[in-house]
C-alpha positions as CSV (number, residue, x, y, z in Angstrom):
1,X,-32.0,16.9,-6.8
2,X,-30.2,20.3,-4.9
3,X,-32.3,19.4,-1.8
4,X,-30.6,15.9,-1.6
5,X,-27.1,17.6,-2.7
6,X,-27.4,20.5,-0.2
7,X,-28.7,18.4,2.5
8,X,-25.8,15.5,2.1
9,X,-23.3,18.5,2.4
10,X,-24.4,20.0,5.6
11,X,-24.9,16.4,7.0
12,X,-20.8,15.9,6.0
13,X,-19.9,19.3,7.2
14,X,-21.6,18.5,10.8
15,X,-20.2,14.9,10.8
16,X,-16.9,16.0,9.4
17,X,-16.4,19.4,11.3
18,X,-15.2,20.7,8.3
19,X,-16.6,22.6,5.3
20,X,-17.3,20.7,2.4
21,X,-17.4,21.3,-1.8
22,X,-18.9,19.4,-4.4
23,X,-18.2,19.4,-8.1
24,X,-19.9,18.0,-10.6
25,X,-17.9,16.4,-13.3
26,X,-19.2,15.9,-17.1
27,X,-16.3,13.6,-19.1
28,X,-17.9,12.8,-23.0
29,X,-17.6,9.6,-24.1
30,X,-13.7,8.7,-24.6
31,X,-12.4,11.4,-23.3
32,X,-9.5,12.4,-20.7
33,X,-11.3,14.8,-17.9
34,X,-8.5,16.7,-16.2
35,X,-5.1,15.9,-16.8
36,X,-3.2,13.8,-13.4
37,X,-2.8,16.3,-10.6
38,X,-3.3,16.6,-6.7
39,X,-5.6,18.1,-4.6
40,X,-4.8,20.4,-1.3
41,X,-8.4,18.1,0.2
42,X,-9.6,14.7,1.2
43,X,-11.2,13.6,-1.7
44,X,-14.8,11.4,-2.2
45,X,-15.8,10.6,-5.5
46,X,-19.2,9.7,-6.3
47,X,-20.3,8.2,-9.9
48,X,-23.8,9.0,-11.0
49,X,-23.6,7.5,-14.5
50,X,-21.4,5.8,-17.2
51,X,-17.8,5.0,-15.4
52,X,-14.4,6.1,-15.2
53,X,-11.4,4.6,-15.0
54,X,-9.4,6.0,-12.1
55,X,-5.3,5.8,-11.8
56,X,-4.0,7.1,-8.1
57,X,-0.4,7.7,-7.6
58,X,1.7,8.1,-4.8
59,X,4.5,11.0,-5.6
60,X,7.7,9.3,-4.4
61,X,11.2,10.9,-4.3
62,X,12.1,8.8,-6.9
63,X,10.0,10.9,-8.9
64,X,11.1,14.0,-10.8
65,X,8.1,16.2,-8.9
66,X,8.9,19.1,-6.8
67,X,9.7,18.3,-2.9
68,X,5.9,19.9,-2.3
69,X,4.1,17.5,-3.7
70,X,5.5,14.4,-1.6
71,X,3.6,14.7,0.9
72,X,0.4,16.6,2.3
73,X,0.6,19.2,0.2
74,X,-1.1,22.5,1.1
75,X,-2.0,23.5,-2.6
76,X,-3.3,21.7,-5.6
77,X,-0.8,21.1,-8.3
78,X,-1.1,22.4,-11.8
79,X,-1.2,19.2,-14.5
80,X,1.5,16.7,-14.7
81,X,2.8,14.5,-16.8
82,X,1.8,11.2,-16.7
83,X,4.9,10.1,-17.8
84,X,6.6,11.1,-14.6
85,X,4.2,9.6,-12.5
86,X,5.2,6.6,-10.2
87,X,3.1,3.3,-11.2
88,X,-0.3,3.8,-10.1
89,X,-0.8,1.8,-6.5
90,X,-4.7,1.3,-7.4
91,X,-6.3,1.4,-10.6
92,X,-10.2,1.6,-10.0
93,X,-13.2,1.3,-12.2
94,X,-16.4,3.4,-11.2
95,X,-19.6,2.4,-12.2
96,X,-22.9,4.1,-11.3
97,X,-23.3,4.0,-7.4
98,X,-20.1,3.3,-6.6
99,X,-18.0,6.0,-3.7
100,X,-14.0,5.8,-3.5
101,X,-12.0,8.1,-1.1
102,X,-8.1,9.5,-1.9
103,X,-6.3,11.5,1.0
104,X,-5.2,14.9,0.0
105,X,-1.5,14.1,-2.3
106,X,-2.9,11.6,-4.3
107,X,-1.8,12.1,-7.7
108,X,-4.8,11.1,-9.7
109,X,-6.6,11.0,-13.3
110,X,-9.6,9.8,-14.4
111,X,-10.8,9.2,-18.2
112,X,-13.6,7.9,-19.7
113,X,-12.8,4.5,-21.8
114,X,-16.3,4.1,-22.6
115,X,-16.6,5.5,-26.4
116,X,-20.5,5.1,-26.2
117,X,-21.7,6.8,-22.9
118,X,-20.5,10.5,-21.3
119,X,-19.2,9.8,-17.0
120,X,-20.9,12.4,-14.2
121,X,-19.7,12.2,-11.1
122,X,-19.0,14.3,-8.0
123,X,-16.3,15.2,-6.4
124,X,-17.3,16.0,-2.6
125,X,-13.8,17.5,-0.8
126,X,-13.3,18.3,2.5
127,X,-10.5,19.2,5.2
128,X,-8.6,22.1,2.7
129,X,-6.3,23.8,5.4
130,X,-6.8,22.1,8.2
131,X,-3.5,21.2,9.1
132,X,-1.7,22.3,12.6
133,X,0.5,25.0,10.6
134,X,-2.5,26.3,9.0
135,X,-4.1,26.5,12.5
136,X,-1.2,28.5,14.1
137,X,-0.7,30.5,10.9
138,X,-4.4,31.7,12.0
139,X,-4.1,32.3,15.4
140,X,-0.7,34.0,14.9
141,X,-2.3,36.2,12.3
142,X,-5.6,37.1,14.9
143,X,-2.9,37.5,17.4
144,X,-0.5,39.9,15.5
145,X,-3.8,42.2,14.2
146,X,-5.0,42.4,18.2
147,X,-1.3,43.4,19.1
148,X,-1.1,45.8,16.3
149,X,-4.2,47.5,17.6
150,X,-3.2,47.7,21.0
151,X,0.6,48.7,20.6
152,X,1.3,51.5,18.2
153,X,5.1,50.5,18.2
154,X,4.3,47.4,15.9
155,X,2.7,50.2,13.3
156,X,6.1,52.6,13.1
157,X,8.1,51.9,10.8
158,X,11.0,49.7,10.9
159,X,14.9,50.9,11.4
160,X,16.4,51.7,7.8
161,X,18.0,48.0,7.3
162,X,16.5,46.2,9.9
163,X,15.7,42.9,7.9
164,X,18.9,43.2,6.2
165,X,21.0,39.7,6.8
166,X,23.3,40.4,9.4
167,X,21.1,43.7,11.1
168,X,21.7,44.7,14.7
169,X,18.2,45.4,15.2
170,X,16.5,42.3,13.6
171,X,17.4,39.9,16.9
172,X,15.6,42.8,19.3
173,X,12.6,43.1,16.8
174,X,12.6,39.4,16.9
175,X,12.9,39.5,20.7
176,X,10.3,41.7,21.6
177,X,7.5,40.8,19.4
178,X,8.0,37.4,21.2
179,X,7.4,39.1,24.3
180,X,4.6,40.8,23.2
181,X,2.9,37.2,22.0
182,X,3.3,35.8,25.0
């Protein structure tokens, strides 16, 4: 039911006091859904019908994946190979009904064993950039375009090699639009 759907997401969104997604996941019957990856959210997975065999993975240094994805990453990952992966930490089986939550980093993958009976679930996410340098990225960014309205020196253009390594003028840029912040 949408109703249900719609009204469970703006129940998690007020709880939460973030916005939330939901996708709906059809794996046929002994089949891999998506290959392992992470996600840049907090993760809930609901199962609806049929089950899935879930494998979550930590990504360690030990592994061969780029520095970004060791910890809160702030971007999903294209697909992995599972061979790479560290040794999954928990290997859980859905079954109809049944909810399990994954922080966002979690390397995970999910296929159907079953060869008689397709899997739905939903994946609800939640908290995608909400992290303190996403936060200050914002409010730098609203306070750098009010600036830039106000002080028609930010919109000249800059001295011919003035973000060259080594410029004379870079450390007075770099001075005065800390001033101006302020």
């Amino acid at each position: 039911e949408h109703d249900a759907l719609a009204q469970l997401v703006s129940v998690l969104e007020s709880q939460l006091g973030s916005l939330v997604g939901v996708n709906a996941y059809l794996t046929p019957p002994g089949a891999q859904g998506l290959a392992p990856h992470w996600d840049d959210v907090e993760v809930f997975v609901l199962q609806l019908s049929g089950k899935k065999a879930w494998s979550l993975h930590q990504s360690t240094s030990a592994s061969s994946l780029p520095p970004e994805a060791q910890t809160l990453p702030r971007f999903s990952s294209g697909d992995l190979d599972v061979e790479l992966l560290a040794p999954a930490f928990l290997k859980p089986e859905l079954v109809a009904g049944d909810l399990l939550y994954f922080p966002r980093g979690i390397i995970h993958h999910a296929p159907n064993k079953d060869a008689s009976q397709p899997s739905v679930h939903l994946t609800i996410s939640a908290f995608q950039h909400q992290s303190v340098y996403d936060l200050t990225s914002k409010a730098f960014e609203e306070a750098m375009a009010t600036l830039w309205e106000s002080d028609e020196s930010l919109r000249r253009s800059l001295p011919w090699g003035a973000l060259s390594p080594g410029s004379a003028a870079y450390p007075g840029i770099c001075a005065y639009l800390a001033n101006s912040l302020r």
